[in-house]
N, C-alpha and C positions, 0 to 999 in steps of 0.2 A: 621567264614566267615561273619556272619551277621553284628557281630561287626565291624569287620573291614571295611567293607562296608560304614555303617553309620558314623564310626568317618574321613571316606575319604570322603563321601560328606558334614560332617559338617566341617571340615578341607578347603573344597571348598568353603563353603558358605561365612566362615570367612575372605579368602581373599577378597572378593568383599566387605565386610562388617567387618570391621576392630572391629567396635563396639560393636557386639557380643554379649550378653551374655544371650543365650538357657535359658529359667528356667522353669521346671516341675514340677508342684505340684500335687502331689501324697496324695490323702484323706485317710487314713488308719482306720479302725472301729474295729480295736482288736490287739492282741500280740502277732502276729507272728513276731518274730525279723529276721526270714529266709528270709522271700518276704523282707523287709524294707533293710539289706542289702544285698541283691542279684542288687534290683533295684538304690541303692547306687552304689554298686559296676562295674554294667557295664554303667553307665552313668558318673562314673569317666574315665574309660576306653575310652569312645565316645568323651568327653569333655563337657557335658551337666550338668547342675547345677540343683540338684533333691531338693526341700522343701518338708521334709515329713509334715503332718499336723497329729497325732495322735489322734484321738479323742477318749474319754475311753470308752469299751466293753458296749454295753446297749443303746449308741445312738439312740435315734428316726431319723426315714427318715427327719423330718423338721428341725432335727439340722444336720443335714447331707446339708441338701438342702441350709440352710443359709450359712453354710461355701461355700459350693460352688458357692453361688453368687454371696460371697464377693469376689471371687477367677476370677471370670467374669468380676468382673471390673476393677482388677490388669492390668494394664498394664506393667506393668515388667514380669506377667507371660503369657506365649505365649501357656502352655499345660498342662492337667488338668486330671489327673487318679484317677482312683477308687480302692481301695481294701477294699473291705465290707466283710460283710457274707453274706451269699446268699440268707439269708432271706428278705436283705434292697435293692437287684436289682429292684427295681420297678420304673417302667415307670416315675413314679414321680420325682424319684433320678436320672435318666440315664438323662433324658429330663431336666434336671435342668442346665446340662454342654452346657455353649454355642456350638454351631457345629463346629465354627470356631478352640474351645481352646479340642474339643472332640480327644484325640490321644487315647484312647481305640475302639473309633468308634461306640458307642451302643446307641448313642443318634437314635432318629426317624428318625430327618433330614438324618443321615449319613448313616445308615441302607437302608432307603429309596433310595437312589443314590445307595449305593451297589443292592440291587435286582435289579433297573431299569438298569442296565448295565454302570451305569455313573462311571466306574472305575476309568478318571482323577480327578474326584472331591468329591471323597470320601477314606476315611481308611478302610482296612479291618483289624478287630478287631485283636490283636494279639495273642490270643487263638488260633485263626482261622489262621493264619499266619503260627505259628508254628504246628499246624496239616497238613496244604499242605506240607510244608518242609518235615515230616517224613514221610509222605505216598509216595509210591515212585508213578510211572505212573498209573493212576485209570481211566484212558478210558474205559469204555463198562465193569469197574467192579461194584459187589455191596456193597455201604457202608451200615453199620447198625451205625445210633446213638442210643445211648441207654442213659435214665437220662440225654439229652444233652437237654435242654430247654431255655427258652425267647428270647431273644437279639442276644447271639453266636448261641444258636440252628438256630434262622432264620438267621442270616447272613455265618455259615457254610454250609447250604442247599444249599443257593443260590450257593458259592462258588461252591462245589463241584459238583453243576450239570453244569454250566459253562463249569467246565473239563472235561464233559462224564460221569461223573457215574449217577449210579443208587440208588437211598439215597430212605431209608428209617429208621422211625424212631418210637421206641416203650421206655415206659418205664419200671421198674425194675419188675414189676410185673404183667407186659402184659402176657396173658396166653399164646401166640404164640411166647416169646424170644428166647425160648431153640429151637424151626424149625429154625427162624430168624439166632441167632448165627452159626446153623448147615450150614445155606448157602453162608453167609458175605465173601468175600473176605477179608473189614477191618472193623473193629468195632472201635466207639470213647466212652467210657465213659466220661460224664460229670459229675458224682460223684463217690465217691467211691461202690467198688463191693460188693453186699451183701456177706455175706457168703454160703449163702444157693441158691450160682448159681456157681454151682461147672464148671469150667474153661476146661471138657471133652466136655462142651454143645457148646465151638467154632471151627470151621471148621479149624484141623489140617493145617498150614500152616499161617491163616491168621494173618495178624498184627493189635496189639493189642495197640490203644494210648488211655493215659488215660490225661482227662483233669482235673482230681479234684483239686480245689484250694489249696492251700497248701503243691504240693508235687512240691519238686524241685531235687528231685532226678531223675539220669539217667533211671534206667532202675530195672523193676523187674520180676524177672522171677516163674513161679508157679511151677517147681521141676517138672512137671508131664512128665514120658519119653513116655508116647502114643498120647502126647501133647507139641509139642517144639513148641511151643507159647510166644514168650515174650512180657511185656507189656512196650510200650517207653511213658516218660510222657511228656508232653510241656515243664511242671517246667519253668526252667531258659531258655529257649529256649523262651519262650510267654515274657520271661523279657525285649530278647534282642530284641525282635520282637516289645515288646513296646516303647526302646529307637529308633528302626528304626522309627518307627511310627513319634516320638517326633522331628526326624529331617527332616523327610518329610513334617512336619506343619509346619517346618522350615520356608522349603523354601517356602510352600504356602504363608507362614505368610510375607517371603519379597515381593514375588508379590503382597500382597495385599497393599505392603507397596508402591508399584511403582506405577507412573500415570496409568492410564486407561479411556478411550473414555467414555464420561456418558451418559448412560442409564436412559437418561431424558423423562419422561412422563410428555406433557405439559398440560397444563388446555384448556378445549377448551370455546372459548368465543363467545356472540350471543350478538353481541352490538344493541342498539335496539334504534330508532327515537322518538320522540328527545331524547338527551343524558340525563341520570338522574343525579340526584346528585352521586358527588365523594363516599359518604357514603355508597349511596344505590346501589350503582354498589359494592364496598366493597364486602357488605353484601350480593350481591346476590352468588358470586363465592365461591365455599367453596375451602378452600386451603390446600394444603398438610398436613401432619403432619411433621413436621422439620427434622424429624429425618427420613424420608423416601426420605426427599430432599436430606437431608445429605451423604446418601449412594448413592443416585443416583449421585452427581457431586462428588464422589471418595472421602468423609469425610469414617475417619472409625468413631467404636462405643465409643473409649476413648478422640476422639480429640473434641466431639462438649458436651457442657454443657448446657440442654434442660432448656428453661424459658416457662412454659404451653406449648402448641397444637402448635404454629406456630413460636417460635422465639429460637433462640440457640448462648449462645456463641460460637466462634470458636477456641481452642487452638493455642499456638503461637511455639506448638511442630510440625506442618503440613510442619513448614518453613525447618524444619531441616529433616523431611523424606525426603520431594521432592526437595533438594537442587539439585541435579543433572536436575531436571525436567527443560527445556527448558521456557522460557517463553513466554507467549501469544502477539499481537499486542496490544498496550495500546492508547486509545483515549479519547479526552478530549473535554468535553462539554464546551463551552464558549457562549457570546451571545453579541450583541450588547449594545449600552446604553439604558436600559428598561425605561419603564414606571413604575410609583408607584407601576403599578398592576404585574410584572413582566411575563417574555416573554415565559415562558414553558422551562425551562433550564432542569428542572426535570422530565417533561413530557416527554420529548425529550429525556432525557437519559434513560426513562425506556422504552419507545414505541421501540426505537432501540435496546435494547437488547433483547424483545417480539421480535421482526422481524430477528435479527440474529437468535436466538436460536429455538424458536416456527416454524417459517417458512421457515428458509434456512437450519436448523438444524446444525448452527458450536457454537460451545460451548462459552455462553458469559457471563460476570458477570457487572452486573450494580454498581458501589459504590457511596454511599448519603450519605451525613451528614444528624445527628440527628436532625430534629429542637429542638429550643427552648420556652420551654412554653411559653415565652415572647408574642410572635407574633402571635402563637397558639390559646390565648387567647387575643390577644388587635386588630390585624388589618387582618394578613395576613390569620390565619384559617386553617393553617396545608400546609404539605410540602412533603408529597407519591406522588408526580406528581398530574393527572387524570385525567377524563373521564373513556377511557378505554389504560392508559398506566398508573397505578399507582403501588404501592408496596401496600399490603394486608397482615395482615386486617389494617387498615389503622387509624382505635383509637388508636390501640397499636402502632403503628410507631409514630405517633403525641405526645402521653405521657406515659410518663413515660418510654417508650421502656424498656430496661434492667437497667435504675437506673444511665447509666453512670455520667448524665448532675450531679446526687444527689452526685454521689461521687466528683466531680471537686470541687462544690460548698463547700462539707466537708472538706475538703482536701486547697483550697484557704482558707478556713477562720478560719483555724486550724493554719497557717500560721501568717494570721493578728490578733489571738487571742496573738501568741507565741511575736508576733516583742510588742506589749503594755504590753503586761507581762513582756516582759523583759526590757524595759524601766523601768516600774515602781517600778520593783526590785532592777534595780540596781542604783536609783536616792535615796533608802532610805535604803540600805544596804551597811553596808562595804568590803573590800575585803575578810574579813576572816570568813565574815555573808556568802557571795554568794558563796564563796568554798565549805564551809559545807555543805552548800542546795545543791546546784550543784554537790559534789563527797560526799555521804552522808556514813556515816560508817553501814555497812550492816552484822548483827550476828560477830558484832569485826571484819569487815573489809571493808578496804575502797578502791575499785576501779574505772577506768576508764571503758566507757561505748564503745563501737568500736567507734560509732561518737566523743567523745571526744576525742578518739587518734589520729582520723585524722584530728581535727581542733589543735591539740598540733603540731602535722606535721608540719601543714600550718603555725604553728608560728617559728617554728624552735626548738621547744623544744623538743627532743629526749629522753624523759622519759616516765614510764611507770608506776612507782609507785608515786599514790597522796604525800606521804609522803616527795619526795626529792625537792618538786618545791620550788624555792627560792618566796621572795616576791614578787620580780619584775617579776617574771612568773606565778605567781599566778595572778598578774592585769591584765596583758595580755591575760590571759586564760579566766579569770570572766567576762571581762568588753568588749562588744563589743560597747559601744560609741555611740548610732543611735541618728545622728543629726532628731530629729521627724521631722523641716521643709523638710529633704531628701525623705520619706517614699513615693514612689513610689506604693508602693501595696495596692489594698483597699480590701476591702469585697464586695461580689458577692451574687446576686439571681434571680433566674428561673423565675425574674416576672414584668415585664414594668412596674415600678414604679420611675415616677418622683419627687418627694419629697425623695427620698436618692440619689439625686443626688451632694445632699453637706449638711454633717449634724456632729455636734456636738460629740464624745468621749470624756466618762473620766467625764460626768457630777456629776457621783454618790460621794459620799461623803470616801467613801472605795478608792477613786482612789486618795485622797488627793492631788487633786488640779490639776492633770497632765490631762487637757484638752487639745484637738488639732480638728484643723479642718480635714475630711475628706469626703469620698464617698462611696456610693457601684456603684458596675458596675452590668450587664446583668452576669451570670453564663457564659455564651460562650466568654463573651470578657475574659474570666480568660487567664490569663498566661499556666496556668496547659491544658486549652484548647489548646493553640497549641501546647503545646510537646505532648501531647496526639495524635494529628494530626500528628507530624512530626517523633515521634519516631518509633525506628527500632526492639528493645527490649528491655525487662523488666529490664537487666542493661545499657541499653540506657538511657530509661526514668529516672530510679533512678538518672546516674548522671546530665543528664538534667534537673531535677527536684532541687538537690543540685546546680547548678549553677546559680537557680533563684536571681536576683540581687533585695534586695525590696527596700534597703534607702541605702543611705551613711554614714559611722560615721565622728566624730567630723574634723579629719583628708582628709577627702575628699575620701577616698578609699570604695570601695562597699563592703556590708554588706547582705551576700546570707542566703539562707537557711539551707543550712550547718552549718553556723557560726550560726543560732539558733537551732540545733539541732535536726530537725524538719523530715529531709530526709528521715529515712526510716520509719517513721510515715505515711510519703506521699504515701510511696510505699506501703504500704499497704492500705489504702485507694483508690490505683487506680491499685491493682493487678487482679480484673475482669475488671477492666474499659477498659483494656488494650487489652482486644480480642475482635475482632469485632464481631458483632451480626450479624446472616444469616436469612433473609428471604425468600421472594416471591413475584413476580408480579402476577396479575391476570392471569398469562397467564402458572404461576407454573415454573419459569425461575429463578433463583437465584441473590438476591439481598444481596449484606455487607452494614449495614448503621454501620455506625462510626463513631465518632469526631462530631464537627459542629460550628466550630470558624467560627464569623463574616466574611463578607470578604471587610467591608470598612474599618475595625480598627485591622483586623489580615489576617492572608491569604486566608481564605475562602476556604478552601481543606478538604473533607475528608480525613481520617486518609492510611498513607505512608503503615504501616500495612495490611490493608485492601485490598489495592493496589498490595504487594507486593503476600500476601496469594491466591490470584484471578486469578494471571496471572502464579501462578504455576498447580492451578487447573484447566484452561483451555484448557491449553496445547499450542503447539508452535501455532498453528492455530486457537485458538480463540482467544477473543477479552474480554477486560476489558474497560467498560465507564463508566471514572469517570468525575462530576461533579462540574464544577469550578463557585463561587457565582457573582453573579452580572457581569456587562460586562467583556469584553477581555480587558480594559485596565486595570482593578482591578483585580479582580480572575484569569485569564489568566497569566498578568504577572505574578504576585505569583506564581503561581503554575511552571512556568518555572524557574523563578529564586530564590525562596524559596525552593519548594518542591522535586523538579527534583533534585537540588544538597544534600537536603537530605537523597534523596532515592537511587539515581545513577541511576533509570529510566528515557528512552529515551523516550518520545510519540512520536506516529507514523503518526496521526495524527485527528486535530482541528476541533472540528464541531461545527458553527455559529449560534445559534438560533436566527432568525428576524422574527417579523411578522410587517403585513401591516399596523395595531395602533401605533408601537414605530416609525417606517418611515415615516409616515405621522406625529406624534407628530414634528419631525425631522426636516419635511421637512414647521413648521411652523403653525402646527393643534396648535388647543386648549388646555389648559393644562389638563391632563389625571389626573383628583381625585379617590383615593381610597373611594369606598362607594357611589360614584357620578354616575347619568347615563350618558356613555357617549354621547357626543355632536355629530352631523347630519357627520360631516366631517369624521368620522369614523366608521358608518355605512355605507355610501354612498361612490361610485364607486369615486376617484379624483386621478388619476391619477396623475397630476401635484406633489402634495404633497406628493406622492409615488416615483416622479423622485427627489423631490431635498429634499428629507429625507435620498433617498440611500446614500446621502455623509456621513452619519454615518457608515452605514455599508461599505462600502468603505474604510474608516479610519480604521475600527476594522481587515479587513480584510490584510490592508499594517499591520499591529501592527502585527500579525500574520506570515506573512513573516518574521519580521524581528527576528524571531528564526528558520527561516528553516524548516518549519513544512509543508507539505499539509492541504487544508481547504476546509472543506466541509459545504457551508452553506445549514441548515435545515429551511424552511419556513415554521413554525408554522401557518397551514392553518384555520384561522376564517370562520366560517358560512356567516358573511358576509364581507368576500372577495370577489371580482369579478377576474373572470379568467382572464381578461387584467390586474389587480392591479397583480397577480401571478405571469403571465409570465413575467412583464416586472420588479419584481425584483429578478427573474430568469436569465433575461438576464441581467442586468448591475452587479450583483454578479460573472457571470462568465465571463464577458468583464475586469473586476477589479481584475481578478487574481482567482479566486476561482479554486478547482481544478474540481467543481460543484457544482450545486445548483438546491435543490430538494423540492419541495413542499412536505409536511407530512399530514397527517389526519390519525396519530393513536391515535388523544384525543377522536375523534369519530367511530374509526374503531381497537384500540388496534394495538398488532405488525404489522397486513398486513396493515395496512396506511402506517407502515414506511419502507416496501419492498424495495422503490425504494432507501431510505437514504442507508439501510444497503450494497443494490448493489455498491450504492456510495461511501460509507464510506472500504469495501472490496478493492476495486479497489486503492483507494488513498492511504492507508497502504500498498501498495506494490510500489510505488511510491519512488524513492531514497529521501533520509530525510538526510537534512546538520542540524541538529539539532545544535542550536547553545545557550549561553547566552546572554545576554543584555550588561554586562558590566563583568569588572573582579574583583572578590573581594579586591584583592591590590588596588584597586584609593583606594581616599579620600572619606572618608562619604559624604561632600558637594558636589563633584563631580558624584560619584553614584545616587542622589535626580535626582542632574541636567539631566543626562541622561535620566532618567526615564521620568523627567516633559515635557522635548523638543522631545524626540525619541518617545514617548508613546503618552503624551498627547495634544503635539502640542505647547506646552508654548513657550513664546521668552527667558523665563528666570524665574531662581527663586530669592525668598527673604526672606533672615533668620530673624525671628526679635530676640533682643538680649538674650533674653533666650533660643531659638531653638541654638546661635550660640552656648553660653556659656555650654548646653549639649555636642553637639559636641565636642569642644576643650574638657570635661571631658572624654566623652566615648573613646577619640583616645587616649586619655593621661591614662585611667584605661586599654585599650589592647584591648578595643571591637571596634576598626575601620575596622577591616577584614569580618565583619560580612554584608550579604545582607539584601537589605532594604526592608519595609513593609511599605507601604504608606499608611497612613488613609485618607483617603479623599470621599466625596458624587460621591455617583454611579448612582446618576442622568444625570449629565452633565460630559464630559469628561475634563475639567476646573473644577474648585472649587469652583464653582457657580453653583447650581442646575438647577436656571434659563434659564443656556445657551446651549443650545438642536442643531442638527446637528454636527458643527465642528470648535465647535469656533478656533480662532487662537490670537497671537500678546499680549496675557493676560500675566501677570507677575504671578507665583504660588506661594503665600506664605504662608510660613512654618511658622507657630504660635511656636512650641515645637518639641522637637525627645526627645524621650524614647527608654528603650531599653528592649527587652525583651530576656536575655541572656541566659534564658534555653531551650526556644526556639530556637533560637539561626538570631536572627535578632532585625535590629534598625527600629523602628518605626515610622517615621514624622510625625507629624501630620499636614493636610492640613485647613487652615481656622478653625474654630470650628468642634468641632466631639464629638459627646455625645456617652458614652459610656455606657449610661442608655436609652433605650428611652423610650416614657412616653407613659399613655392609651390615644386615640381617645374617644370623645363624647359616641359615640356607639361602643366601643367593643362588640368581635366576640363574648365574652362571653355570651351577651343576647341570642343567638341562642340556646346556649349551655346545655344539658336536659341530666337527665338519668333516663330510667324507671324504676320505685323501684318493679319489678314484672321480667321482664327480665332480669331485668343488661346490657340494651342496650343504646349505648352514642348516641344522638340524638343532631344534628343539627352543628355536627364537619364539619365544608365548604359542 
């Protein structure tokens, strides 16, 4: 019956969960081959998949305790049994099996639940299972245990005074057993019976279960006819009771698998006048431990991989439990055209998710890109938002975080080591030199490597053994031809240095003569940066990674990274890079930082990943704000017409960061310098320069429209703002279409500053959304630019000059004209003039160059000049920048 029971409910569970497969590992500490297949045999029966673990007789508790630990972080096994001797039951051993993976039930935690009455969230042991089952009705009788002790002794008390009886318990040599036995209704042995307790001393009638390990026989009877007493054992009865068990953790096991409302404990914050530095606010707040975050927003214990006290990757296996999970409202941080000093895009994203979650309590997840050391160390000073709306602790968010920026950089210049390798190999080798090397003969044998079979594909060569390729497919296969003036890819590093920004290869004497001009870029301008942003999964990435286009060869046709062989080198190089890192706001609210491509020379989006994992963990009714770089007409569009059609996410809707510096800049202030104090027009009340600045936001805000989004503009409120500069670009923000516009003060107030956005931002997400694109990807490359330059940026018109065209006609003619565009251009002015502040119009845009970045999967124009190095300022941030050699504290990070 019991059996059949459990293989019908695990038979149930299986229909809803196709994917199935139970597995029970079972610790064994001796040679009873009877328990081993008994518990074989009815978990065949069930349909559950037993691993016995045999460990030989004489084990110590600590190699007992290791196996089972390693067995705790199995996530293929879901259930975790014991058969010891009963010398190794110790607290030490039971207490080692997680609770969650406990189907015997003897750990503390589960034990603990049992006595407290918590029957739905605990196991009863199945010793103890199978003693209820034999004892028939035991209301108002008396039980005797006898030698029944630790773990089952206390979790069978509990049980049977639940049911009425009256339990008492002695052991074999108590001098009161033989009264005890004379009175027992039922008696349970938990070991075998001495001999010298002759079986007249129980009370004629009563029944007799014996629990000693090892007996799996039915029944035995002691022959005495003034004594019809028989003894029933659990045996194989506690077996089946332990496969029920294994499928009852089953089913726990899937609900824990299913969303669940989070059980979020926020940090409370006491922001204090005046505001202190970023660092030291950091530093005051102490922050979760990751791993308690984790659990709280529904992460289990195999999906997140801890970096120290506060930071964790997050597995990209979370996508595949909660596929069924609904998903959240998605909203997108944009901002006007900033000033040098930039406009709180960050702050703003993380003050509002502080205010949804901390203070209205609906479940929200903030997503950041990672900065780059570049900027960290030369102007900007780190990028956790701040005051008191940042991400914490705020050193490790600013460097190094989890290593990703280290691996892109490996991985890009692992690439440009492989593309001059291979030039210079096969400019001084011949065919049947670079065959050799290339399919080398290995212990008498020569094959192909999986990447070689699939560039043999791509030629049409449909063999498999090195040995049959004719000449003519031997040059084919060797020789990929790279015109070096083609080489589009350079080498990349994490550090604003202008002097590589065109520099000399190939000078050394070993490179026989093969010099060429080239560059490095910033690590975030890499290529590998935005598939990293835009991919979906790890065989997403891989073949987007393989479709990297670096040079042309001699023939005009593109020459990827596949054709160097390079691909799955890449993927491993960026198989952590690839899961987003979970933190914390000050406020103990969950933050993904991931990805961090530029957003004047890439898209400027945190990672699609990120995006996608956040709004299954929120649930249908929360909220995910992710953060788009530099204004609405740079990062904004991107992210609708790059990212959006990456992901197949809809936002819901647009939130505008202005403040009253960039509006006034705007509306014909002075020019705003990074490092410089600002000028009297920008401390002081001018309203005038607040009215005819708004025509920028104004502009940002029609841009906005024109994807059918709601918008919500955020007015990053300054200390010295005046309440007439507020209200009144409160009021021509929502006269110009906004769906509102809300002044904010959570840089100096944390989440409750941005109460009133988040009221905002709630209400407009419920709002009908014509969500639309800009253009379709069938136009022409040239006519795509056009759209953008006139619909977005106000241009009359563009202008190719003849190498931007002579790209184009290549890219349409090699197949990459379907692809959308990524406009490099300065996110100072909305024109391609930095100079030109408010809205300019009537300007012609032109397009110096298009590149393509095909494993990303977009063409890139570039507008006017655009460095994709930039270089240190007089005084970098780095003078600030200290660490105490006593603490190990980073002092003077912004």
């Amino acid at each position: 019956k019991v059996t059949e029971n459990a293989k019908n409910s695990l038979a149930s569970l299986r229909r809803g969960n196709p994917l199935l497969e139970p597995t029970l590992a079972i610790i064994q500490a001796h040679n009873d081959r009877l328990i081993q297949e008994a518990n074989k045999n009815f978990a065949k029966e069930i349909g559950l998949r037993v691993i016995h673990i045999c460990l030989p007789e004489g084990s110590t508790k600590d190699e007992i305790v290791s196996e089972i630990l390693r067995l705790n972080e199995d996530p293929n096994v879901q259930g975790l049994a014991l058969d010891l001797p009963e010398s190794l039951y110790s607290s030490k051993v039971l207490n080692a099996v997680k609770p969650e993976k406990d189907v015997d039930g003897l750990s503390s935690v589960n034990l603990g639940r049992l006595v407290h009455g918590d029957v739905c969230d605990c196991l009863v042991p199945p010793t103890v299972c199978a003693v209820m089952e034999l004892l028939e009705d035991i209301g108002g009788k008396k039980v005797l245990l006898v030698g029944v002790r630790g773990a089952e002794g206390a979790a069978l008390q509990s049980v049977l005074r639940r049911e009425g009886a009256a339990v008492l318990s002695c052991h074999w040599k108590a001098p009161q057993l033989q009264s005890e036995l004379g009175h027992a209704d039922a008696v349970v042995f938990g070991s075998a019976k001495p001999d010298d307790v002759p079986v007249s001393w129980v009370k004629p009638g009563a029944t007799i279960i014996s629990c000693a390990h090892g007996l799996l026989s039915e029944k035995h009877n002691y022959g005495q006819q003034n004594n019809p007493a028989a003894e029933k054992t659990v045996g194989s009865l506690a077996v089946a009771m332990r496969m029920q068990n294994m499928v009852k953790n089953m089913e726990r096991w899937i609900q824990s698998q299913q969303y669940r409302k989070w059980d979020l404990h926020c940090l409370k914050l006491q922001p204090l006048s005046p505001v202190p530095s970023d660092i030291e606010i950091s530093r005051a707040q102490s922050p979760k431990a990751v791993d308690v975050l984790a659990k709280e927003i529904g992460l289990l214990t195999d999906e997140i991989e801890i970096y120290g006290q506060t930071k964790a990757k997050v597995r990209l296996s979370l996508l595949e439990r909660l596929k069924d999970q609904p998903d959240g409202k998605y909203v997108l941080v944009a901002g006007i055209t900033p000033t040098p000093l930039g406009e709180g895009k960050s702050t703003v994203t993380v003050g509002l998710v502080q205010a949804l979650t901390a203070h209205l309590n609906i479940n929200s997840f903030a997503c950041l890109r990672q900065p780059s050391q570049g900027p960290t160390f030369g102007v900007k000073g780190g990028a956790a938002g701040g005051g008191y709306a940042q991400v914490i602790p705020m050193e490790e968010f600013n460097l190094h975080l989890t290593g990703d920026i280290h691996a892109i950089t490996a991985a890009n210049n692992l690439v440009a080591a492989a593309i001059d390798a291979r030039i210079l190999h096969e400019n001084t080798q011949s065919d049947k030199s670079l065959y050799n090397r290339l399919v080398p003969v290995v212990n008498g044998m020569r094959g192909f490597s999986a990447i070689q079979l699939a560039r043999l594909r791509r030629l049409g060569i449909n063999k498999t053994d090195p040995e049959t390729l004719t000449e003519e497919e031997i040059s084919k296969f060797v020789r990929l031809n790279i015109d070096p003036s083609t080489i589009t890819w350079q080498r990349v590093v994490d550090t604003n240095d202008r002097f590589l920004r065109k520099i000399t290869v190939g000078q050394a004497n070993t490179e026989k003569g093969f010099v060429r001009q080239a560059q490095f870029d910033i690590a975030v301008a890499s290529e590998i940066m935005a598939i990293l942003a835009l991919t979906t999964s790890l065989q997403d990435m891989k073949e987007r990674l393989g479709k990297m286009v670096v040079a042309n060869d001699q023939k005009g046709e593109p020459v990827t990274a596949e054709d160097l062989g390079v691909t799955g080198a890449l993927a491993v190089l960026m198989k952590d890079a690839i899961k987003p890192t979970l933190m914390q706001t000050l406020e103990g609210t969950p933050v993904f930082v991931h990805a961090g491509p530029f957003a004047n020379i890439a898209h400027g989006n945190s990672s699609v990943l990120a995006d996608k994992i956040a709004l299954k963990l929120v649930g249908e009714k929360g909220f995910v704000v992710t953060e788009a770089g530099f204004g609405a007409d740079i990062g904004m569009e991107k992210f609708f017409n790059i990212k959006c059609r990456a992901s197949g996410l809809v936002p819901s809707v647009v939130v505008l960061v202005a403040t009253v510096r960039a509006l006034k800049m705007h509306g014909g202030g002075p020019n705003v310098t990074a490092g410089a104090p600002l000028k009297k027009e920008y401390t002081e009340e001018n309203l005038q320069l607040v009215a005819d600045g708004c025509c920028n936001l104004q502009k940002q805000i029609q841009i906005t429209q024109l994807f059918g989004v709601p918008v919500v503009v955020a007015l990053n409120v300054f200390k010295t703002d005046s309440p007439a500069e507020v209200d009144l670009v409160c009021k021509i923000a929502k006269e110009s279409g906004a769906f509102d516009a809300v002044p904010c003060n959570h840089w100096s107030a944390g989440g409750r500053g941005a109460i009133k956005l988040a009221q905002a931002v709630e209400k407009a997400a419920n709002q009908k959304n014509s969500f639309k694109y800009l253009y379709s990807l069938e136009l022409p490359i040239v006519e795509k630019i056009r759209i953008i330059a006139q619909k977005v940026y106000g241009a009359q018109d563009i202008e190719l000059s003849p190498v931007a065209q002579s790209q184009v006609d290549r890219y349409s003619r090699q197949g990459f004209g379907n692809l959308p565009i990524c406009m490099a251009k300065t996110h100072l002015s909305l024109s391609h003039q930095p100079e030109r502040k408010g809205v300019p119009t009537g300007f012609i845009l032109p397009i110096s160059d298009v590149r393509a970045s095909i494993g990303a999967g977009f063409i890139y124009p570039l507008v006017g000049t655009m460095s994709t190095m930039p270089g240190l300022p007089t005084r970098p941030c780095f003078y600030d920048i200290d660490l105490d050699p006593i603490t190990e504290q980073v002092k003077g990070l912004f």
